[in-house]
C-alpha positions in Angstrom: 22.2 1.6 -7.3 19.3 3.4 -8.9 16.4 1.0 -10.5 13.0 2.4 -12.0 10.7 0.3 -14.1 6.6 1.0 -14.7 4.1 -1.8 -14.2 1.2 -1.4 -16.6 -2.3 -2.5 -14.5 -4.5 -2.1 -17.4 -5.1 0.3 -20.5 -3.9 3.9 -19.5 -3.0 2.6 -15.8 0.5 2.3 -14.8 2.3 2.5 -11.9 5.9 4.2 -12.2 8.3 2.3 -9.4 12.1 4.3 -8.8 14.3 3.3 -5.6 17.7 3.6 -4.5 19.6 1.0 -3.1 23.3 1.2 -0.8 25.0 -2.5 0.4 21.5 -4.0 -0.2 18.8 -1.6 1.6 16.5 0.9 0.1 17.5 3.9 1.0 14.6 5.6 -1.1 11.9 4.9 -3.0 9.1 6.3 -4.6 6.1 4.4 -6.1 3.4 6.5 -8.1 -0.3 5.4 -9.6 -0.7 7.5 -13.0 -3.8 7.2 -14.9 -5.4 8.4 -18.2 -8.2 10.7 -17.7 -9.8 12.9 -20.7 -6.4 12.5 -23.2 -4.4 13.6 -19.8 -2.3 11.9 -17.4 -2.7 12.2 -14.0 -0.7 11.4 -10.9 -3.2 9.7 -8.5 -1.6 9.0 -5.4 2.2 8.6 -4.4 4.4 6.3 -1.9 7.5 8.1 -1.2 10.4 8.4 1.3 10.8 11.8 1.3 10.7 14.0 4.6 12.7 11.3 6.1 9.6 9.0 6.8 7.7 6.5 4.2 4.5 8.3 3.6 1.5 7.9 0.9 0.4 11.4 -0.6 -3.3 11.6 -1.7 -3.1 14.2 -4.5 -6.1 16.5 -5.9 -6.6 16.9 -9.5 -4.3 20.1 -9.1 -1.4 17.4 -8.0 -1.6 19.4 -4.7 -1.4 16.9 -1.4 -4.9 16.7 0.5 -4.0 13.7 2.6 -0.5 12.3 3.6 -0.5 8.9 5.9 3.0 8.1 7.7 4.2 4.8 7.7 7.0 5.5 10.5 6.8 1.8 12.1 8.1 0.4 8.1 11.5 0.9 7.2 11.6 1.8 3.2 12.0 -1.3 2.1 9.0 -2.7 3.9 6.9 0.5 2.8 8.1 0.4 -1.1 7.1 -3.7 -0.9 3.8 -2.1 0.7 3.0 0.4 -1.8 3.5 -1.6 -4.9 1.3 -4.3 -3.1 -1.5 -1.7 -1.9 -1.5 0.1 -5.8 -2.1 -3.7 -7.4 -4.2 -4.3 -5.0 -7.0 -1.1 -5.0 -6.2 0.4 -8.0 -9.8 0.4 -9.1 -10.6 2.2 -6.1 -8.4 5.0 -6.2 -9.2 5.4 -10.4 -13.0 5.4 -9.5 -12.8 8.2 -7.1 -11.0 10.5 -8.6 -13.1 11.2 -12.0 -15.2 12.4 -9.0 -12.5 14.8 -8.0 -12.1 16.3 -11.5 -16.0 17.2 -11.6 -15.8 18.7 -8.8 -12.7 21.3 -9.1 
């Protein structure tokens, strides 16, 4: 069964959830922080199970991946429950450093 919903963290914040579930297990997720920037979205970081392994992707202002941690000791239901927790949590922290990262490219 396919869900997806967005969470809205503050004005021009969101964070966009879609997973998969089979007899009661996520078999896949993904979990992205999109924010605002300049009249633009942008896709911040990403939580996904692709590659056969929960991993976070730390994207550029080009959407290109500069950083992916593994998560291979969660199984995807732990890591989605993770991701969603880590976004709400440090949100401000990831939206403060990349206005950085679009100066600078």
């Amino acid at each position: 069964m396919d869900k997806e919903y967005f969470l809205e963290l503050e004005e021009k914040t969101i964070v966009y959830v879609h997973f998969k579930t089979e007899k009661g297990y996520v078999t896949e997720f993904v979990v992205k922080l999109l924010s605002a920037f300049e009249g633009e979205w942008h896709e911040i970081l990403r939580y996904d199970s692709g590659h056969g392994c929960p991993h976070k992707d730390i994207l550029n202002t080009d959407g290109k991946v500069t950083r992916k941690i593994w998560y291979d000791f969660l199984d995807n239901g732990q890591a989605l429950t993770m991701a969603i927790k880590d976004i709400k949590d440090n949100f401000e922290f990831y939206k403060e450093r990349y206005p950085k990262w679009l100066k600078e490219y």
